[in-house]
MITORRO-382346 format. One line per 2 residues: number of its first residue (from 0); their letters; for each residue x, y, z of N, C-alpha, C, O. Coordinates in pm, whole numbers, plus 50000, padded with zeros to 5 digits. Atoms other than C-alpha are relative to their C-alpha. Example, Ala and Ser with C-alpha at 12.3 -4.5 7.8 and 13.67 -1.06 7.14 Angstrom:
0	as	50089/49881/50000/51230/49550/50780/50090/50120/50000/50194/50118/50066  49918/49881/49994/51367/49894/50714/49923/50109/50073/49974/50220/50090
This chain:
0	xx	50112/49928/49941/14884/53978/49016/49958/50119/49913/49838/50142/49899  49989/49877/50088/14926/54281/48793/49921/49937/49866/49827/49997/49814
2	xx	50060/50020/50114/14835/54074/48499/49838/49910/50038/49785/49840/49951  50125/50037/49922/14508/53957/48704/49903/50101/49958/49800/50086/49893
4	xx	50070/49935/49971/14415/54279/48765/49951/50072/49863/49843/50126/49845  50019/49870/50128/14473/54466/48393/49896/49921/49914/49813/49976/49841
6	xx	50133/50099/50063/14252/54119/48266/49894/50020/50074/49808/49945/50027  50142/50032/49929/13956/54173/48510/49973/50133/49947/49870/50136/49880
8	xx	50004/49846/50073/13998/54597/48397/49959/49955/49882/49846/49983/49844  50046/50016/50145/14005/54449/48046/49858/49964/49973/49794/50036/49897
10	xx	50092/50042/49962/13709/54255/48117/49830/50076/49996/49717/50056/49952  50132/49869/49949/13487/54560/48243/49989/50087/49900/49878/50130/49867
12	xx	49994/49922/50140/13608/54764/47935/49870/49945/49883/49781/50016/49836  50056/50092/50063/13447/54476/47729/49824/50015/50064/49722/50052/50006
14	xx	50161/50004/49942/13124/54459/47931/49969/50159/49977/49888/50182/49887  50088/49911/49996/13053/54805/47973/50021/50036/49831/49912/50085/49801
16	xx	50031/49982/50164/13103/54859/47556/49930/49909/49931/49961/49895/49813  50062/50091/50075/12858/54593/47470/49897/50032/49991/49824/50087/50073
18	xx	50182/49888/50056/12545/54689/47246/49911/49940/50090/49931/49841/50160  50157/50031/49892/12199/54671/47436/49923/50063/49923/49954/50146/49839
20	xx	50183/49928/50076/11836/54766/47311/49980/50097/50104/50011/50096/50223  50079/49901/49968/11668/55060/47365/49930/49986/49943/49951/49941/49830
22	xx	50145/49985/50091/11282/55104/47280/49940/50146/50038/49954/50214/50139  50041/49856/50057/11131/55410/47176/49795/50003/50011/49720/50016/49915
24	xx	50115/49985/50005/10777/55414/47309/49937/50097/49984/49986/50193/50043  50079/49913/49982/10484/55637/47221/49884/50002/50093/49803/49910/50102
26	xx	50061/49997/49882/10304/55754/47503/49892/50123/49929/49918/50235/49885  50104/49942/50086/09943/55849/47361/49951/50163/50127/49899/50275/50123
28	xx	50102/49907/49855/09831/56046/47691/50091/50087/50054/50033/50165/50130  49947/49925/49935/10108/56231/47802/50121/50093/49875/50202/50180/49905
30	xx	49945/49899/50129/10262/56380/47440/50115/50002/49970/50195/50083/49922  49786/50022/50057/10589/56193/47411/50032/49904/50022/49965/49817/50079
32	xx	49975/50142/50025/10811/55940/47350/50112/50002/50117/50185/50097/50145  49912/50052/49927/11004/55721/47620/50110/49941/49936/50080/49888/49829
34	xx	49949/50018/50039/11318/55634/47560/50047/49908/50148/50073/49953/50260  49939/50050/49864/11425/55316/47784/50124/49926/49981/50183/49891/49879
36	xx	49805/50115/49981/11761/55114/47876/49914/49869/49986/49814/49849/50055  50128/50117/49921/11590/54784/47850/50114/49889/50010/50085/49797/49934
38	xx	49875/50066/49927/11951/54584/48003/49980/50070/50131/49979/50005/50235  50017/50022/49835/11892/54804/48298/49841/50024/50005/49795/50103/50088
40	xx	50144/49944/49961/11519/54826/48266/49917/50107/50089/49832/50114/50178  50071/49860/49941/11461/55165/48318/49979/50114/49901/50040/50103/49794
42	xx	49990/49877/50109/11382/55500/48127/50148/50099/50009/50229/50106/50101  49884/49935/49989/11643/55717/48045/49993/50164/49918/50069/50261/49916
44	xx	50037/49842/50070/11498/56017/47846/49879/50001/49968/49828/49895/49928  50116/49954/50103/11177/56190/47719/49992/50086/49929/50057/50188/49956
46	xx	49923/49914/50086/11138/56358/47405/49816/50025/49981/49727/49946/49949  50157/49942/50047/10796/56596/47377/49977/49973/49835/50048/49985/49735
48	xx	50053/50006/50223/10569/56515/47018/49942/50065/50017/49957/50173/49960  50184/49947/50026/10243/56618/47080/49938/49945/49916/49969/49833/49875
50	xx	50119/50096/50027/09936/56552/46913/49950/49851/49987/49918/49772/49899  50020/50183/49966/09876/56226/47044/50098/49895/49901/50058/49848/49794
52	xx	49932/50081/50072/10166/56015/46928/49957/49827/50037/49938/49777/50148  50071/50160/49987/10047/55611/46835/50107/49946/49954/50185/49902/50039
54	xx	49937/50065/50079/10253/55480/46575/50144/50028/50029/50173/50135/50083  49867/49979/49987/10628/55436/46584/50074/49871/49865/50026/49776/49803
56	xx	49954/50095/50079/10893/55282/46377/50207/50024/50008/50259/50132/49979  49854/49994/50018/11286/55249/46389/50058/49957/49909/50049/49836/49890
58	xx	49934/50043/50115/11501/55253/46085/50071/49893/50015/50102/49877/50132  49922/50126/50017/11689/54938/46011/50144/49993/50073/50180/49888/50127
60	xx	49878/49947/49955/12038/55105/46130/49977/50045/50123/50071/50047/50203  50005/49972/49834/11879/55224/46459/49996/50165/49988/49956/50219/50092
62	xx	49950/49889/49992/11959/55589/46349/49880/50131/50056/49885/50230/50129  50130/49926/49957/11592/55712/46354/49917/49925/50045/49922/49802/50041
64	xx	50119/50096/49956/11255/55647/46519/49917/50126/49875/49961/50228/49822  50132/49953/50111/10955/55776/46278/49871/50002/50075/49808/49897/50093
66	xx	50086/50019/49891/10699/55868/46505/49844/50116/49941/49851/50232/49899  50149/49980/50079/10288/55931/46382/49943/50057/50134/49951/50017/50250
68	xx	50084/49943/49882/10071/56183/46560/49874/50030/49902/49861/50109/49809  50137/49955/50063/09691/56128/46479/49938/50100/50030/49878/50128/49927
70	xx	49993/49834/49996/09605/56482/46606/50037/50091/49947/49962/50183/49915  49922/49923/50019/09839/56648/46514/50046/50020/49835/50095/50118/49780
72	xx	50002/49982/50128/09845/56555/46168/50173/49980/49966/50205/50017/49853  49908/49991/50059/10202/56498/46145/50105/49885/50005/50056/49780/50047
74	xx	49919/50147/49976/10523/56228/46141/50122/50085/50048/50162/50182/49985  49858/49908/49932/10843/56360/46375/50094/49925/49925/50074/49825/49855
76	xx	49846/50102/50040/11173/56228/46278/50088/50054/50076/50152/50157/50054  49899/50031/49862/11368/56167/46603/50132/49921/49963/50142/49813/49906
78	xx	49835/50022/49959/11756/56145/46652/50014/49887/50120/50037/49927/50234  50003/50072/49884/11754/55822/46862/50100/50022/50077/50091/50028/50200
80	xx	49872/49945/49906/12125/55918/46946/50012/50142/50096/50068/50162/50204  49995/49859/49942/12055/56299/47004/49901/49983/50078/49894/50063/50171
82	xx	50170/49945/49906/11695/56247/47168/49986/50108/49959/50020/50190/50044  50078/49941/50074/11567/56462/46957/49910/50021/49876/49923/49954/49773
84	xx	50144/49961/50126/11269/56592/46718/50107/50056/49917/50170/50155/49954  49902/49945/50115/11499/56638/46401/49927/50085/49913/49985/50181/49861
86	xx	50112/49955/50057/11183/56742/46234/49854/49964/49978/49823/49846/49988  50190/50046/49994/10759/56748/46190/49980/49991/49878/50051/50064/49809
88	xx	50016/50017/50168/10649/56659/45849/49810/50021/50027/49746/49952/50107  50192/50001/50013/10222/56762/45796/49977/49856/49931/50052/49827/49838
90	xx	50086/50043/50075/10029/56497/45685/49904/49983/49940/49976/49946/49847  50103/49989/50007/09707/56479/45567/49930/49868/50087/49982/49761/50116
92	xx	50104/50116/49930/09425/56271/45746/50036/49983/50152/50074/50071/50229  49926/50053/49911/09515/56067/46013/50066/49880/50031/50030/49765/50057
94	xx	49905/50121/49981/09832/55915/46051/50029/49921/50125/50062/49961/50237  49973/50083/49909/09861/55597/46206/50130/49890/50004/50234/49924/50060
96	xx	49926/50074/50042/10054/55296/46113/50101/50058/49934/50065/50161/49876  49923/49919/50028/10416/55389/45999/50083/49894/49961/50049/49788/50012
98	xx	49966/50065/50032/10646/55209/45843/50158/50045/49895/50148/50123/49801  49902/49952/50084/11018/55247/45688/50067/49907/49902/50058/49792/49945
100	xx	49974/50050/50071/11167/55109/45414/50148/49944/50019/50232/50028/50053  49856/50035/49913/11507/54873/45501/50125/50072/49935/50237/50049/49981
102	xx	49893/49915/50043/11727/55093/45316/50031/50140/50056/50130/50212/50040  49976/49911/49931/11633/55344/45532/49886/50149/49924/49854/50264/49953
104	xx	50135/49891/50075/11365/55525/45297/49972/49998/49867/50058/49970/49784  50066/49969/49958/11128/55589/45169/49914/49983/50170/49921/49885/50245
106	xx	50084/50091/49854/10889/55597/45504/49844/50028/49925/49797/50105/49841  50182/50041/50052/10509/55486/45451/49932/50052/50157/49969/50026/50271
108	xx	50142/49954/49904/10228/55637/45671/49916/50004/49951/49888/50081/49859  50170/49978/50011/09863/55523/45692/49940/50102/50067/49948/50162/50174
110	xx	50112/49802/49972/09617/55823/45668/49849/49909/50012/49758/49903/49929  50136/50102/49933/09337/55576/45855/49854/50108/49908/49770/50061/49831
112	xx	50134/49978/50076/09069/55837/45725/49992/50019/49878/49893/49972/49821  50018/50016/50132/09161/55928/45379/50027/49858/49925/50024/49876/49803
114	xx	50022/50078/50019/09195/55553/45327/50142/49983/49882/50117/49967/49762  49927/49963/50081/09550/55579/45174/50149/50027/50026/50164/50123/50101
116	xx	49913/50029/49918/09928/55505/45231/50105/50190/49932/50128/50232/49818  49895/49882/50042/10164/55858/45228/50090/49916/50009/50086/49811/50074
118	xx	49873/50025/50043/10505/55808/45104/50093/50101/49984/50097/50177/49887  49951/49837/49947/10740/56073/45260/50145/49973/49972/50213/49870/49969
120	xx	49814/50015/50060/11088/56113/45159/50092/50091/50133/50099/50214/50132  49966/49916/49936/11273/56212/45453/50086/50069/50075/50116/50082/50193
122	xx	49882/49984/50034/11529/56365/45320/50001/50192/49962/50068/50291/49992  50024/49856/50012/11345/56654/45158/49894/50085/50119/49860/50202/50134
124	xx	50158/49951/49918/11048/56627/45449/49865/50020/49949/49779/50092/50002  50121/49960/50072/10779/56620/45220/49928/49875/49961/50008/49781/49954
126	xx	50107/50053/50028/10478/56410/45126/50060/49976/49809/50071/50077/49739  49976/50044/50121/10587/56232/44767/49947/49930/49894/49982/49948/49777
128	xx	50107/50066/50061/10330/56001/44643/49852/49969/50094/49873/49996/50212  50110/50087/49947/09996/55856/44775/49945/49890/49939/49894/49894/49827
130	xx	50043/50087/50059/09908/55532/44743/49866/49958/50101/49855/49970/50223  50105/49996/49959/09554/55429/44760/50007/49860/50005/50071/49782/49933
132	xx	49968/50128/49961/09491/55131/44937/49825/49975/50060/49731/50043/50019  50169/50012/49917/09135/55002/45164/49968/50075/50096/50034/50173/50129
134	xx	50023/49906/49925/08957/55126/45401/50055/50037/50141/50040/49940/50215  49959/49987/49862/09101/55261/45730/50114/49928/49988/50102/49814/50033
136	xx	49874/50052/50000/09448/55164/45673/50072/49993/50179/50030/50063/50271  49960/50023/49834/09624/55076/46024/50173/49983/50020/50263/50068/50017
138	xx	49864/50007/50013/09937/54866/46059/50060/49953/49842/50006/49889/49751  49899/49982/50153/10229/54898/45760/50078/49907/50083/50103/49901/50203
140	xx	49891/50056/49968/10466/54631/45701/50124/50007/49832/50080/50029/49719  49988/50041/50076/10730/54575/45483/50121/49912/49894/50185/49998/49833
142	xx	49956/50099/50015/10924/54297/45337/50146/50018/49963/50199/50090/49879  49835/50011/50001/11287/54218/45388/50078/50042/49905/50181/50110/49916
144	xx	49906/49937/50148/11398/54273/45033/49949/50119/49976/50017/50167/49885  50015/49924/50011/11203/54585/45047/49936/49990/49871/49929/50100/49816
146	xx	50091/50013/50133/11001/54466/44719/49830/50040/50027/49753/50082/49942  50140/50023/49989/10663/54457/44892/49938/50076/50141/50002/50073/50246
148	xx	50025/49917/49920/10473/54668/45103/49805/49978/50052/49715/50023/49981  50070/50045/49973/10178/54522/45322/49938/50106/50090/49984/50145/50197
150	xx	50099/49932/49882/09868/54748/45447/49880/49939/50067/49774/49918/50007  50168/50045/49930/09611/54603/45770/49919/50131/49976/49944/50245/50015
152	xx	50072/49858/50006/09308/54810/45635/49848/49917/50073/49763/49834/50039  50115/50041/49877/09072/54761/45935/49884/50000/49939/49814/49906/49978
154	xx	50169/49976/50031/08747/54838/45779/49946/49964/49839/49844/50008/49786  50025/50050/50099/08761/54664/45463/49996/49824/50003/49923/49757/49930
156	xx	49969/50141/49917/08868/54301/45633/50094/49955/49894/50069/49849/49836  49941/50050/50092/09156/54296/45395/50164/50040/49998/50177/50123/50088
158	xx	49901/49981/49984/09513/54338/45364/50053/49999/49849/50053/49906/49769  49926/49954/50138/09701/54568/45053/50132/49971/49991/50221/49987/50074
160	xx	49846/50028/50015/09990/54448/44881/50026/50091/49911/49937/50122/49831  49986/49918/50066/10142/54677/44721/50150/49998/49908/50219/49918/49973
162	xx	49887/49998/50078/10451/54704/44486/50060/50131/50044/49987/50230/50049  49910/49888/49955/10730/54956/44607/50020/50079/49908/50017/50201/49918
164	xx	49893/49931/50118/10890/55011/44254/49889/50075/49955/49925/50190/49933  50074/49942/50077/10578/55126/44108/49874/50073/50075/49794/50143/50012
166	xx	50051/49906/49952/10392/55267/44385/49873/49922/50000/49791/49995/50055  50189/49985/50013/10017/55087/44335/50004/49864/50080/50096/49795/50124
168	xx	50047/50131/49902/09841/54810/44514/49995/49884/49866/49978/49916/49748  50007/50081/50106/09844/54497/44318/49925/49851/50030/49914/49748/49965
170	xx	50096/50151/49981/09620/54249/44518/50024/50036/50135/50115/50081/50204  50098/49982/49897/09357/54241/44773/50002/49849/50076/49985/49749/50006
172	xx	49982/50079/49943/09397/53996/45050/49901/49949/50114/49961/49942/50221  50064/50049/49904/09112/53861/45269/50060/49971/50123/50142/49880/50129
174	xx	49968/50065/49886/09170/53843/45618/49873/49970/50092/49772/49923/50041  50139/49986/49900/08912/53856/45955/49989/50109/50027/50043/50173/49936
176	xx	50097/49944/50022/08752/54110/46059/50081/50070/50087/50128/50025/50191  49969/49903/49932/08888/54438/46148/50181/49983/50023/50217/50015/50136
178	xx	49902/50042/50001/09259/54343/46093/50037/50127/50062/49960/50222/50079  49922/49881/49936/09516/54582/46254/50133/50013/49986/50176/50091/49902
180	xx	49865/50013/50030/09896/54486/46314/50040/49903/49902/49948/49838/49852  49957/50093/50136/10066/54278/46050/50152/50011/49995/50203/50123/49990
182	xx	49919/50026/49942/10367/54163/46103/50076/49869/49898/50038/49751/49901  49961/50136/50108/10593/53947/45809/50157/49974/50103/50228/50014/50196
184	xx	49885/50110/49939/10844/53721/45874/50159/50012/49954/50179/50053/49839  49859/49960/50036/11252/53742/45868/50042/49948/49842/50122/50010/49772
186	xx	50034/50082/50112/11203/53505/45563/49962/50118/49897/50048/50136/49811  50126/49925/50070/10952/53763/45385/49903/49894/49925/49839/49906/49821
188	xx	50093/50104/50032/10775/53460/45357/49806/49979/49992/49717/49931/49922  50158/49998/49895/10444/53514/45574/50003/50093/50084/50093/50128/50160
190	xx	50030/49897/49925/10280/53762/45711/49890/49943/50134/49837/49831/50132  50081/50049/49907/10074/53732/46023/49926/50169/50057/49987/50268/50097
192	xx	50073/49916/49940/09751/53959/46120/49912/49982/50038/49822/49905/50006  50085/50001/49880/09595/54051/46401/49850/50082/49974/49840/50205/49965
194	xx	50119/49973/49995/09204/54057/46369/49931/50081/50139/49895/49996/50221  50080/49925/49910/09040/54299/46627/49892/49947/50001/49849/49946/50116
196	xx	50152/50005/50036/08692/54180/46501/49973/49845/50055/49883/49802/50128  50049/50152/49924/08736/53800/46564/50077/49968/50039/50089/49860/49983
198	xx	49918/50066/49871/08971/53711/46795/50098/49915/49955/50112/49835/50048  49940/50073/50110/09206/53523/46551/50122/50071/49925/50100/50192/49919
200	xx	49878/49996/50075/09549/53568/46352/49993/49950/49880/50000/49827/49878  50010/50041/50123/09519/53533/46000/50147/49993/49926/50216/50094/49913
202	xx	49847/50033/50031/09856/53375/45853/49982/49998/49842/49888/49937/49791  50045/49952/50095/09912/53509/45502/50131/49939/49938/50240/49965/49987
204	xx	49886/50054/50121/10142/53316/45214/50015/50114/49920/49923/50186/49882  49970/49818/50075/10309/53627/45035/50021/49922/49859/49983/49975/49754
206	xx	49994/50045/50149/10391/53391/44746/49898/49977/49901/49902/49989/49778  50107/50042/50085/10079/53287/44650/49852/50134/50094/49731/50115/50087
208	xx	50092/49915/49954/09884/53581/44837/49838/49980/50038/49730/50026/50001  50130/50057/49922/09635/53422/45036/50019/49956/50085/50131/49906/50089
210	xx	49992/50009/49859/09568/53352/45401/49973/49852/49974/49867/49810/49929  49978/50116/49970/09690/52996/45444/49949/49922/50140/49935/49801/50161
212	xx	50051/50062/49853/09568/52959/45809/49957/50082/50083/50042/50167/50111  50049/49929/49891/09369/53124/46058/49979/49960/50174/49886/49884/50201
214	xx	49972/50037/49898/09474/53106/46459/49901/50089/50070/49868/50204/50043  50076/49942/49885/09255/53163/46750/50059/50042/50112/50117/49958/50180
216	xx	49917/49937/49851/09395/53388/47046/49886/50059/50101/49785/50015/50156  50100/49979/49861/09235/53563/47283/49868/50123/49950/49827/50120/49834
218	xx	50064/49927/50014/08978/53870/47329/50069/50144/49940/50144/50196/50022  49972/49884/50076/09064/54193/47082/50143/49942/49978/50209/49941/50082
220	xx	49829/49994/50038/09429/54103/46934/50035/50120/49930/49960/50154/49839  49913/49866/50042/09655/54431/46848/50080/49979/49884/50048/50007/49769
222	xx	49858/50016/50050/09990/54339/46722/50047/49846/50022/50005/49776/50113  49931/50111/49954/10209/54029/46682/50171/50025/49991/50232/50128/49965
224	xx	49849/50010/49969/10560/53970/46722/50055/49843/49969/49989/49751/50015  49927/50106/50038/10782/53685/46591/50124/49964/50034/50220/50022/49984
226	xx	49893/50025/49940/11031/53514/46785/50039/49873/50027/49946/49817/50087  49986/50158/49956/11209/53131/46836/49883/49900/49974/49845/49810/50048
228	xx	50097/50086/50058/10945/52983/46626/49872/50036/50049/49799/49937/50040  50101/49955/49910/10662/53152/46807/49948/50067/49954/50015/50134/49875
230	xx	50100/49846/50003/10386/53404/46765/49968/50056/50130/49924/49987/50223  50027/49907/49866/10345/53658/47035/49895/50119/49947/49923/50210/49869
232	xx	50112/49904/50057/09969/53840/47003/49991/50049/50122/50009/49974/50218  50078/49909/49929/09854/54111/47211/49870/49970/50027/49791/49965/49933
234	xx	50192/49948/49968/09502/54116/47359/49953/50078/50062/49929/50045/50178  50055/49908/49899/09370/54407/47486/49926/49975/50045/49968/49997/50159
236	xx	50103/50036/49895/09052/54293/47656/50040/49905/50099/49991/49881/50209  49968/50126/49869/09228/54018/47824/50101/50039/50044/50110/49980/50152
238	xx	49976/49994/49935/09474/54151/47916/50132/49912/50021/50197/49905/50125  49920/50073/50018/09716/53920/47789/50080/49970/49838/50037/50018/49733
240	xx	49959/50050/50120/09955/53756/47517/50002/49821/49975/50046/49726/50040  49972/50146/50039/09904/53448/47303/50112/49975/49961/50176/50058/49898
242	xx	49906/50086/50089/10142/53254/47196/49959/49836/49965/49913/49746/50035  49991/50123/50063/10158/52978/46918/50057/49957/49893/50067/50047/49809
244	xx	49902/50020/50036/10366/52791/46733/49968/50010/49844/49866/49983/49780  49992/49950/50205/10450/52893/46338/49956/49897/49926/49869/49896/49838
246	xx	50053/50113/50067/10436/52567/46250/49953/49921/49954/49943/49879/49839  50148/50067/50024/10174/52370/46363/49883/50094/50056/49774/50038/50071
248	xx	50068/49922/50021/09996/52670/46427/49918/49969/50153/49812/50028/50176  50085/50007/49877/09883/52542/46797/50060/50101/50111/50164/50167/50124
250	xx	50030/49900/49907/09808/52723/47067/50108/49941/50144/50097/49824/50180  49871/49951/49889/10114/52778/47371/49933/49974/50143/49890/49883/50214
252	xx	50054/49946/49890/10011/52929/47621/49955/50173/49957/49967/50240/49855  50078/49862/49979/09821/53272/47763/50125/50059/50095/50173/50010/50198
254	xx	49921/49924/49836/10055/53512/47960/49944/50097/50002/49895/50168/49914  50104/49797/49923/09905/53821/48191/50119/50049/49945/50227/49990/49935
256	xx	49953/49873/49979/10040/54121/48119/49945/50090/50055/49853/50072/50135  50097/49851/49947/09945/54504/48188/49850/49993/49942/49810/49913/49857
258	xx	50116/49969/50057/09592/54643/48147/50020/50030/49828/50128/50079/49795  49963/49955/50123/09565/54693/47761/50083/49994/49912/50122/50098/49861
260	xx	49847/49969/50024/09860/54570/47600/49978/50011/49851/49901/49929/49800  49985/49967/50156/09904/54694/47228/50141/49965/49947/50155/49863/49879
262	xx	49892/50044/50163/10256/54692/47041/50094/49936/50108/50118/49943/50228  49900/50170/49949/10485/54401/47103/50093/49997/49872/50077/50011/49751
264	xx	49869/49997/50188/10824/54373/46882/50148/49877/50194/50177/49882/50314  49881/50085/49963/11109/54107/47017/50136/50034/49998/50190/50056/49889
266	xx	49883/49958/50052/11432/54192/47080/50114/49994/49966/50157/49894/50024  49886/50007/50053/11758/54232/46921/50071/49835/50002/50096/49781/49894
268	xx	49948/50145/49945/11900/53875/47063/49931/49904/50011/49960/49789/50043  50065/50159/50002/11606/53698/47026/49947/49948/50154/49864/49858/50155
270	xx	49992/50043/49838/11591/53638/47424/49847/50035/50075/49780/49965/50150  50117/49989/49915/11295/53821/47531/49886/50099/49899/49914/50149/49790
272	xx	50101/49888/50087/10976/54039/47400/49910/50059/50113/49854/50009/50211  50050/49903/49928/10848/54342/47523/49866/50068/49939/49839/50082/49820
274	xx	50134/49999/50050/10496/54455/47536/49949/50097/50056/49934/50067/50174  50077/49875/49989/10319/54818/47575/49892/50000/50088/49797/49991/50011
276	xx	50150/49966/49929/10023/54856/47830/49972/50110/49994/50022/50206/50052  50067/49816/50018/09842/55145/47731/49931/50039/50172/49947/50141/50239
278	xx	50084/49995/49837/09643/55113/48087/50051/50035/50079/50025/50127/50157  49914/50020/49861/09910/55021/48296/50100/50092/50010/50150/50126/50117
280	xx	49861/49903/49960/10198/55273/48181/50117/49891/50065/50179/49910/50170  49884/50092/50018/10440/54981/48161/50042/49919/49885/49963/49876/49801
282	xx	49963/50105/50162/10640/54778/47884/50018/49886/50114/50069/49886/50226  49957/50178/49947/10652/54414/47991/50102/49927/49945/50093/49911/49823
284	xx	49913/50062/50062/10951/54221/47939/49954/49818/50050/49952/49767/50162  49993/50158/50012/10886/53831/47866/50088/49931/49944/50123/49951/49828
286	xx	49878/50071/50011/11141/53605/47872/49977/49860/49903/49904/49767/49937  50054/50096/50112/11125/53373/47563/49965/49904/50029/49853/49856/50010
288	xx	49975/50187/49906/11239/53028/47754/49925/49975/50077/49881/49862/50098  50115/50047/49850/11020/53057/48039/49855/50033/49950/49760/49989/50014
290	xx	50120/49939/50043/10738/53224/47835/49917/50080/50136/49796/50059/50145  50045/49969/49891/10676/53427/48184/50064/50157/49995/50166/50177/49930
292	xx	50043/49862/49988/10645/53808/48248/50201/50048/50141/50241/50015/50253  49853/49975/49840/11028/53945/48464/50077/50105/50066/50171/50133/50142
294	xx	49954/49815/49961/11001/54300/48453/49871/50089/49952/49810/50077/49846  50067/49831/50033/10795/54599/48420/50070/50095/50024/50103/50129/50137
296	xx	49976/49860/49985/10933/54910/48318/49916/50115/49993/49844/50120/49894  50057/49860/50005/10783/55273/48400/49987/50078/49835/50084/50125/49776
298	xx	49997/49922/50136/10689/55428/48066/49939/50153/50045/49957/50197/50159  50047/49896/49997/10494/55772/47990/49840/49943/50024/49789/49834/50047
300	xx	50153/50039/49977/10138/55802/48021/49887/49956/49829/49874/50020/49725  50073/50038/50126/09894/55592/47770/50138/49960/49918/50174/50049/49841
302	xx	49905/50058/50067/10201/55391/47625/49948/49906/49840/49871/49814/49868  50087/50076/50114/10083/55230/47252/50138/49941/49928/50148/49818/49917
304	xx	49869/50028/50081/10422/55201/47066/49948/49898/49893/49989/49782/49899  50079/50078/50142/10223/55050/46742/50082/49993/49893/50064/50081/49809
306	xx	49876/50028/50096/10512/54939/46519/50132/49968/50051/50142/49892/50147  49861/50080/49951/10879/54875/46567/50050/50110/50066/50035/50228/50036
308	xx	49963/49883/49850/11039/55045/46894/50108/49943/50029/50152/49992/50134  49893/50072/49883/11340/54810/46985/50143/50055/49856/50133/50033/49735
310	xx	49876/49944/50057/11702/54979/46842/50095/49915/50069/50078/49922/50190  49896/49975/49932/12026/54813/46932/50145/50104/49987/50237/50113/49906
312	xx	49873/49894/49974/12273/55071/47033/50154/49975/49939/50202/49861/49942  49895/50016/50085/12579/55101/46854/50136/49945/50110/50248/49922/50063
C-alpha cells in the first residue's frame, strides 16, 4: 500500500514538473502584454509597454519576448521568467514586425515608414545597422539556419531577402498585393505570405526565390501558421481561419473565430494553434485533429500578438 501511495506521489511530482506553453500577447488598446498559462487556459500576469504595442517575438530558448511599440517608437526586451521590461530600446520610424535571430541575436525590426529593417544588438541596446529593404516593411521572418532574413513589405507587393552575414537585400520577390505576415517553414524551405490586398497566400521557393503557388483564403488574411501539414491563415474581415494543405495546396476548411483575428503561431507539441482577436479580446485555441475552436482565453484589450508569442516553459 505504501508503495502505491509513494508511486501515485511520484506520479504528481512528474505531472506537475512538466513543460507547458505560455504566449506573450500584445494588447494594442490597453498598453501591455498578457502573459497566459495556455494548459490551464488562463492569464497569469500583465506587464505595462505603452505606446501601442503590435509586434512580438520570442527568442528561440524562450528566455525573452521582443516586443515593438509603433507609438512609442521603441522595442522592450521582456524577462519572460521575471515578467518584466528588462529594457526600451528608441527606434526610429515605426516599428512593426520584429523578428530574432535563432541564436538568440541579432533582433530585426521593421520601421514600416522609413521603409527599412533595424538591426539591434541586444546586448549593448542599441540600433547597429539598417538595412534598406521595400516599401512599408511589416512581417520579419527568418530562416532556420539563420542565413536568410525575409521582409513582407506591404506597399511594394514584394517580399526582401536579405543576407544576414552581409547585411543587404539580395533579391526582390513578387508576391500579391499588400503582403503582411510571412511565415517560413521548419525546413527553411518555403515561405508562405499573407496578402491583405487579394485574399490569397503566396507560397514562396527560398531556393530558387520565386512564388511557386498562390492559395485562395478568405476576406483580408494577416498571418499564417504552420502545423501537421497544414496552413492556418487569419482573416480579419471574416472573421475566420483558413486552412489548406502544404501539399496539394487545397483548400480544408473555414473555422469562426473572434472578431478580427490577426497573429496565429502553433504550439510547442504540435497539438493545437492559437489565434489573437483584436475585437474580441480573446486568443482562440484550435485543436489540430478536430480543426474546431475549444477555448477562449481572456486577453488585454485590442490583442494583435503579430509574430511569435508561444514559449515553452522550462
Amino acid at each position: 500500500m505504501k508503495a502505491l501511495v509513494a508511486l501515485a506521489a511520484f506520479g504528481l511530482v512528474l505531472a506537475g514538473g512538466a513543460c507547458a506553453d505560455e504566449a506573450f500577447v500584445t494588447n494594442q488598446s490597453s498598453d501591455d502584454l498578457s502573459v497566459l498559462d495556455l494548459a490551464a487556459g488562463q492569464p497569469v500576469a500583465t506587464i505595462p509597454i505603452g505606446g501601442r504595442p503590435a509586434g512580438v517575438a520570442v527568442s528561440t530558448d524562450g528566455a525573452r519576448a521582443y516586443v515593438t511599440s509603433p507609438e512609442g517608437k521603441t522595442l522592450s526586451i521582456v524577462d519572460t521568467a521575471a515578467r518584466k521590461v528588462l529594457a526600451q530600446i528608441s527606434v526610429a520610424g515605426g516599428p512593426l514586425g520584429v523578428a530574432v535571430h535563432p541564436s538568440g541575436k541579432p533582433v530585426y525590426v521593421a520601421d514600416w515608414y522609413n521603409h527599412k529593417i533595424h538591426v539591434v544588438d541586444p546586448d549593448s541596446k542599441s540600433v547597429t545597422a539598417d538595412i534598406q529593404v521595400g516599401l512599408s516593411p511589416s512581417g520579419l521572418a527568418v530562416t532556420p539556419d539563420g542565413k536568410t532574413l525575409l521582409s513582407a513589405d506591404r506597399d511594394s507587393n514584394e517580399v526582401s531577402v536579405v543576407d544576414v552575414a552581409t547585411q543587404k537585400r539580395t533579391a526582390r520577390i513578387k508576391v500579391g498585393d499588400r503582403p503582411f505576415g510571412v511565415t517560413i517553414d521548419a525546413k527553411g524551405e518555403r515561405a508562405y505570405v499573407a496578402n491583405v490586398g487579394t485574399n490569397n497566400v503566396s507560397v514562396i521557393d527560398l531556393a530558387k526565390r520565386e512564388t511557386v503557388a498562390t492559395v485562395p483564403v478568405d476576406e483580408r488574411p494577416y498571418a499564417v501558421a504552420l502545423v501537421a501539414g497544414k496552413a492556418f491563415v487569419t482573416n480579419q474581415y471574416a472573421n475566420s481561419v483558413s486552412v489548406f494543405d502544404l501539399t496539394s495546396f487545397a483548400k480544408i476548411t473555414d473555422i469562426p473565430v473572434g472578431d478580427y483575428p490577426e497573429g496565429i503561431e502553433a504550439s510547442t507539441d504540435g497539438a493545437s494553434v492559437y489565434v489573437s482577436n483584436w475585437f474580441a479580446n480573446t486568443l482562440s485555441k484550435i485543436d489540430v485533429a478536430t480543426l474546431k475552436v475549444v477555448k477562449d482565453i481572456p486577453t488585454g484589450d485590442g490583442p494583435r500578438a503579430f509574430g511569435t508569442f508561444i514559449r515553452k516553459t522550462p
